[in-house]
N, C-alpha and C positions, 0 to 999 in steps of 0.2 A: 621414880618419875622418868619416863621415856621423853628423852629429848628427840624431837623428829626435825629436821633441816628444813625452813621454810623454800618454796620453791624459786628458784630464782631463774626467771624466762632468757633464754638464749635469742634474742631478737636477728643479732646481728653480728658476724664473725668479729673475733678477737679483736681489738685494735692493732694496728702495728705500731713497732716502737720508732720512735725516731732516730735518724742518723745521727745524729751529735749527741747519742745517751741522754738528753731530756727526757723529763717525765711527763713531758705535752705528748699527747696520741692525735692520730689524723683516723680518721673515720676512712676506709678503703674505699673507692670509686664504682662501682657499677657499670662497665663499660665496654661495650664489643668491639672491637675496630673491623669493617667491613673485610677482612681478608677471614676473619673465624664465623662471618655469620652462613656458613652453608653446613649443611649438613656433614660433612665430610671432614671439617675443621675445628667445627663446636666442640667445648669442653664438656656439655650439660649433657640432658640425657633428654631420652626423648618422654613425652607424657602419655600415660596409656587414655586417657579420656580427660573427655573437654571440661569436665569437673574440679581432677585436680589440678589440670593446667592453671584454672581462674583462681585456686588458692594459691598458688605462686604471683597472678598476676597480680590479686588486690596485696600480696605481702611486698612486693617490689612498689606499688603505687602507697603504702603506708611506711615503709623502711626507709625513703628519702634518698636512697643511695645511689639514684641516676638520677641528675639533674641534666635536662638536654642543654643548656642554654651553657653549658661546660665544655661543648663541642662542639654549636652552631651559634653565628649570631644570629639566625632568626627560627620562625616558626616557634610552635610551643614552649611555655616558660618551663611547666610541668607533668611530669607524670599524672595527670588527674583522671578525673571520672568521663572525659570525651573517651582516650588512651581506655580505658575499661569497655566504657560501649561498643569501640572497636572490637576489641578481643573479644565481647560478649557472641558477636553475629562469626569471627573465628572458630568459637569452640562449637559452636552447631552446623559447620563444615565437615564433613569426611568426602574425599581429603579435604585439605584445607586449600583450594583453587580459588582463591576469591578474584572476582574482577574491580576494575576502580570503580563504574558503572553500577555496580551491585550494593558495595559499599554506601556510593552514594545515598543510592537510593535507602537503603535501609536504618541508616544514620540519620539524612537529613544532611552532613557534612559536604563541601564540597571538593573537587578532585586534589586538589593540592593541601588541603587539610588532612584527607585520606592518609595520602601519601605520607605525609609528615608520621602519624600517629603510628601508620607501618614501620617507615624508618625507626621511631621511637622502641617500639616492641622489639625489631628485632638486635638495637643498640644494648638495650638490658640483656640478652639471651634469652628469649622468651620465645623469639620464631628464628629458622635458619633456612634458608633456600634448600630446597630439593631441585627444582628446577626454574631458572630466570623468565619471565614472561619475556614475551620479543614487543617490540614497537618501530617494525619496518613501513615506511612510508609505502605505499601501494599495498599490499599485502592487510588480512586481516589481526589483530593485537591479540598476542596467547597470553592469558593471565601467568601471575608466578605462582610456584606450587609449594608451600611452606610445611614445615614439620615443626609442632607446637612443642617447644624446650621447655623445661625447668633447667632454670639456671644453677651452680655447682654453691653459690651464696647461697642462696635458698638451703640446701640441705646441710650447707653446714651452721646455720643459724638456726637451724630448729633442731639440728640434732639428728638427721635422717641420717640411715644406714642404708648403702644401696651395695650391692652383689652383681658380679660380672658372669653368668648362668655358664656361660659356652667361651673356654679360651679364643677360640675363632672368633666372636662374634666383635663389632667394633664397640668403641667404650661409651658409645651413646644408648646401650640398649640397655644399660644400668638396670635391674629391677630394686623396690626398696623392700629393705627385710628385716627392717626395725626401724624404732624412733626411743629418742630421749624421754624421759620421764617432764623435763623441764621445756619441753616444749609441745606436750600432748595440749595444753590448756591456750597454747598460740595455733596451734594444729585444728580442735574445737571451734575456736574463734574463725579464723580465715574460711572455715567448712561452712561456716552460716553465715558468713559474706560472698561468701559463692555462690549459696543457693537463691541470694536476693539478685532484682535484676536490675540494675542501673538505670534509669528512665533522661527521657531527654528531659534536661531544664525547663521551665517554665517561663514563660515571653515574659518580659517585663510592663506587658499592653496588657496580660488579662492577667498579670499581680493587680496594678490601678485598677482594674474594673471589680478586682473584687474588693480591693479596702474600702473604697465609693461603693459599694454595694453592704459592708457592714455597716459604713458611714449614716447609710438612710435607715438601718434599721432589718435590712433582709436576711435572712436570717435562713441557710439552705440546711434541711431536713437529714437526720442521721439516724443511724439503726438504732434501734430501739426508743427513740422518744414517739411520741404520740404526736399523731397529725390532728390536729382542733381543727381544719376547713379542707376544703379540697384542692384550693390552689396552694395549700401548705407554707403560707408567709407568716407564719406564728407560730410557736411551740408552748404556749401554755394547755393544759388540758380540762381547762374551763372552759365553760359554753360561751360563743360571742352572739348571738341570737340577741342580747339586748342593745347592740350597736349596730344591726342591722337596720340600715333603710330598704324598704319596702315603698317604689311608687304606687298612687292611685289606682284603682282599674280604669276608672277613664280613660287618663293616658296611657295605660299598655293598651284599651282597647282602641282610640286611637291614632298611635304610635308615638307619639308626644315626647313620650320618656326614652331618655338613649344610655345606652351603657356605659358607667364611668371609663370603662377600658376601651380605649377606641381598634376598630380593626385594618386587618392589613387589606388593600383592596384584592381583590381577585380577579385573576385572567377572565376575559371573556371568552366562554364555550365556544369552540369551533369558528374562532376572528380567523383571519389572515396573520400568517408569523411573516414579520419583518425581518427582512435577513439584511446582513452586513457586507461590508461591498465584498469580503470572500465570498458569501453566501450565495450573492447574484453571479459571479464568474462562473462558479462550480451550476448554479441554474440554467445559463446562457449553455454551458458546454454541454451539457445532457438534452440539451433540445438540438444543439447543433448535431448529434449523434446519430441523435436520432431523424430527423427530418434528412442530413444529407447521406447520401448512400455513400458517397464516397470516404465518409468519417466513419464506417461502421468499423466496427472493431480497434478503435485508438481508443486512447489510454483518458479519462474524463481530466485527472488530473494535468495531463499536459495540454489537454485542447483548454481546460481553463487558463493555464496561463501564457497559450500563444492568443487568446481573445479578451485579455486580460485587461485593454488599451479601451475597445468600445462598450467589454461591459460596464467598466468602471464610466464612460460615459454616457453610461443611460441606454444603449441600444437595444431593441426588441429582436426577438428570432427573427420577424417579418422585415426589419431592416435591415439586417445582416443577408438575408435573402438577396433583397433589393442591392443592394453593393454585390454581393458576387454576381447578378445579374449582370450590371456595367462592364463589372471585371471581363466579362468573355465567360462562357463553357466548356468544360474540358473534358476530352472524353478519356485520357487515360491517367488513372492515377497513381503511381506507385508507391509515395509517402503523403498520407491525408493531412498530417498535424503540419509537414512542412510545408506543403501547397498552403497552406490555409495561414499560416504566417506570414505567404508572401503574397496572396490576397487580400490580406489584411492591414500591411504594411500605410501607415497613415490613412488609414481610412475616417478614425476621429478629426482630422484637423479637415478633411476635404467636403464631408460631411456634415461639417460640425454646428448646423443648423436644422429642427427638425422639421422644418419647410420642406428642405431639400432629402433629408432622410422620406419622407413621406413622397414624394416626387419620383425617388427613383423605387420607390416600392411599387407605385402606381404602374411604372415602364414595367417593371417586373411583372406584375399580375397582368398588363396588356398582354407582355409577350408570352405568359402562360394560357391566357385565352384563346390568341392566333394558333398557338400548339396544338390546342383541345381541338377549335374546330377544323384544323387543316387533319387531324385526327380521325374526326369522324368523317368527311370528306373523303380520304381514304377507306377507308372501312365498306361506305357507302358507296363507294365507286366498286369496290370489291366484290362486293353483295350482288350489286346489280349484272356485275360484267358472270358471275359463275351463277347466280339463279333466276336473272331474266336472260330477255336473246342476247345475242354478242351485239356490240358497240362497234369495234374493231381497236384497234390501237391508237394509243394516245401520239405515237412519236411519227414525225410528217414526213421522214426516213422510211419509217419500217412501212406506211401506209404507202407511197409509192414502191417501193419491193412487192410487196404482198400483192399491186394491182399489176403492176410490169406481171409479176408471176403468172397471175389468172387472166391476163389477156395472153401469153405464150400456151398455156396450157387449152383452154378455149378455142386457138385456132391449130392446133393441133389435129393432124387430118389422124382416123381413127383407121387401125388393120394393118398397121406396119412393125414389123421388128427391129431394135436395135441394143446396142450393146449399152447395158446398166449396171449402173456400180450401186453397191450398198454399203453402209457403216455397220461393221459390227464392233460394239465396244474401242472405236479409237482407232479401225483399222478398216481398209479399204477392199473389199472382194470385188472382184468383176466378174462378173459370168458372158459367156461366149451369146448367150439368148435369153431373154424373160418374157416372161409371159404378157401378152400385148393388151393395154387397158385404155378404153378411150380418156384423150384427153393427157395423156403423157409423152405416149411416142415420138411425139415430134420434134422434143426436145435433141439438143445434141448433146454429146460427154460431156463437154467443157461446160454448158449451160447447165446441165444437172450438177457436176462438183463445185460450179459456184455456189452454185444455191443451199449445196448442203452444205459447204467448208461457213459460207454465213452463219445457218443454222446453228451447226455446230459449235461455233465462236460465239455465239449469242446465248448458245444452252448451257454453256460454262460461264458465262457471266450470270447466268441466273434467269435470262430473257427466254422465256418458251412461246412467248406469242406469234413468231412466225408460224409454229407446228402446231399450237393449236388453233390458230385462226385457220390454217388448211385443212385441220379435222374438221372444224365446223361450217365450214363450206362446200368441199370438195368426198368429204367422208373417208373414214377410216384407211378402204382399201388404197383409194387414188395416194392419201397422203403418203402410207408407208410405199407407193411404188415412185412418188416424188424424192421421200426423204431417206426410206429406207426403213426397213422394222425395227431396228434397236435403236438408233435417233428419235423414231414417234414413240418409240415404248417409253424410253428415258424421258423425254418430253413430258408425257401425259401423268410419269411418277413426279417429277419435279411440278409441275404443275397442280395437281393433289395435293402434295404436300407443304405447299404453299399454302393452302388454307388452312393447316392442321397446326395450332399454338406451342407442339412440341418439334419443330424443325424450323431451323431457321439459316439463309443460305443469303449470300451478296455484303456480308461484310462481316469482322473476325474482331 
């Protein structure tokens, strides 16, 4: 008969003995002290994949051998299954950069829970810094970047054998190159606890909805039983057809009989959506954008919350209108959102009647009216002055000049010479003799350079009506021997292009 050794599992390193030679053991501690948790100081090795890291992880959360509550009085009692969920979203890290942010989110946990659960992992030796994330006020937050350990308890409680490949190399880069016989069946076990995935808890709000729900009898559908109806609240596979009520056809046909299930109402197709008082901010600001020109290109989000005041009091785009009306117009604007803050500045409490919001809309749409028709009044003035006869000038200045002028020019005796200047481009030529045209001559130098330095002064503010009212009276030749040929020429382009929609001259 072959005696064979039953196998006796190595869970957990030896006990040590005690000081005073008792034969009482203390069970060894679990424990990093933050100067050995970086890479560089770590006793462990490092883990080649995120597989076997988690069978270290669930053997430290089943060994009992860190207790955190042994070196903090607060945060977590134990190593438990949050501590695993952690390290579960860890090991499908490469590298292992986690953010708090991320964690959150992935967990459910919240930031200072996170934390705790890191702290915890890397207390066991389970994680060691590679590099410390920063958290500089001003500046953007760089996560920490960890290197997932197996701790040096771990292999010696299951018996691993690990190999140092390259004397160079540091003694974290251990490969293992054997195991104990007595700890393959601990080895198996932790392999199929790693492969399962830890799931979040269950609410203790839909525990009670389900016991009340076996309570009345309901009874929810599993693979392989037989569905007896369609809404599947039974599992016998006998017919229920002889419990079935069936109303009349009378009342189905009509409509009498109503469904013991009552239903949920339904939206009305194509209603109006009621929005929330964000809703209307964010509404008001996209019409303010759009209607005023001087808001094009801001930001909808910030124009909502500098109008943030009248939308919440009920204001319409057409009253908002009507209050910057009051306000004054502005012709230049170099910041729209902050003009418009300081437009808007109490405008609910001064307003704060829609009597009066209505009142100054009215001023508003008056003085948009006055706008339109002084509008086409122009246009119409315009019209008439280039494609019926000439009018003459509007201003009771320029009309006395213009007649001073053609009575000098009129009693001008005709067949004399004198000396005539002309403008060319901004500059003065005089010639010794010009050619003698009735009706100018008579003029003297000083009287010609006034008339043209006028001109002049008048053609650069944009006024051409002296030099064309002398073409349309006196004709082409007399004017340019009055004003000069590049003064009438300039004249007559400026005056053309005054009616042309793509030039525009007399203010900037």
């Amino acid at each position: 008969m072959s005696a064979v050794a039953a196998p006796v599992p190595a869970l957990i390193p030896a006990p040590r003995p005690s000081a005073d030679g008792d034969s009482v053991s203390v069970l060894p501690d679990l424990f990093v002290p933050a100067a050995c948790q970086w890479l560089s100081t770590t006793s462990g090795r490092v883990a080649l994949e995120g597989y076997s890291w988690m069978q270290a992880v669930h053997w430290v959360a089943g060994s009992g051998l860190y207790m955190p509550r042994r070196h903090r009085s607060h945060g977590p009692r134990t190593f438990g299954p949050t501590t695993v969920r952690v390290a579960q979203e860890l090991a499908q890290l490469s590298p292992c950069r986690p953010g708090i942010g991320y964690l959150v989110r992935r967990t459910g946990l919240s930031e200072r829970s996170v934390e705790y659960h890191l702290g915890m992992l890397r207390e066991a030796g389970l994680l060691a810094y590679i590099v410390k994330g920063t958290r500089v006020r001003g500046e953007r937050a760089q996560a920490s970047e960890f290197a997932r350990m197996i701790p040096v308890e771990y292999d010696v409680a299951l018996g691993i054998r690990t190999v140092l490949r390259d004397d160079t190399a540091p003694a974290y880069t251990r490969a293992v190159c054997g195991i104990a016989e007595t700890g393959r069946e601990r080895m198996a076990e932790l392999a199929r606890m790693a492969a399962r995935k830890v799931r979040r808890p269950r609410s203790k709000a839909s525990s009670r909805t389900s016991a009340r729900g076996v309570e009345k009898g309901v009874v929810t559908a599993v693979l392989g039983e037989a569905r007896c109806t369609p809404m599947q609240v039974g599992t016998s596979t006998g017919s229920s057809a002889g419990g079935t009520y069936s109303p009349p056809e009378d009342k189905l046909a009509s409509g009498a009989a109503k469904s013991p299930t009552p239903k949920k109402p339904t939206k009305r197709a194509g209603g109006p959506r009621r929005l929330n008082k964000v809703g209307r901010r964010f509404q008001l600001a996209r019409e303010l954008v759009q209607e005023l020109d001087w808001l094009r290109g801001c930001s909808v989000p910030r124009i909502a919350w500098v109008a943030r005041g009248v939308a919440d009091a009920g204001w319409t785009m057409t009253e908002v209108r009507g209050w910057l009306h009051l306000r004054g117009e502005v012709l230049r604007v170099r910041r729209g959102s902050g003009l418009l803050a300081v437009l808007l500045t109490n405008a609910e409490n001064v307003l704060d009647t829609p009597a009066k919001r209505t009142e100054a809309v009215d001023q508003w749409r008056g003085a948009q009216e006055s706008a339109r028709r002084h509008r086409i009044e122009q246009v119409r003035a315009r019209t008439e002055r280039y494609d019926n006869d000439w009018t003459g000038p509007t201003s009771h200045r320029v009309q006395q000049e213009v007649a001073a002028a053609f009575t000098k020019v009129r009693e001008t005796p005709n067949g004399d010479r004198a000396a005539f200047a002309t403008y060319d481009e901004g500059r003065v030529i005089y010639s010794e003799t010009t050619p003698t045209t009735s009706g100018v001559e008579g003029l003297n130098d000083d009287e010609i350079s006034a008339t043209r330095n006028d001109a002049r002064q008048r053609l650069m503010m944009g006024d051409t009506s002296p030099i064309t009212v002398a073409v349309d009276t006196l004709g082409r030749e007399t004017a340019e021997q009055l004003y000069g040929p590049a003064l009438v020429r300039r004249g007559l382009q400026l005056a053309h292009g005054a009616r042309s929609s793509l030039m525009t001259y007399g203010s900037r």
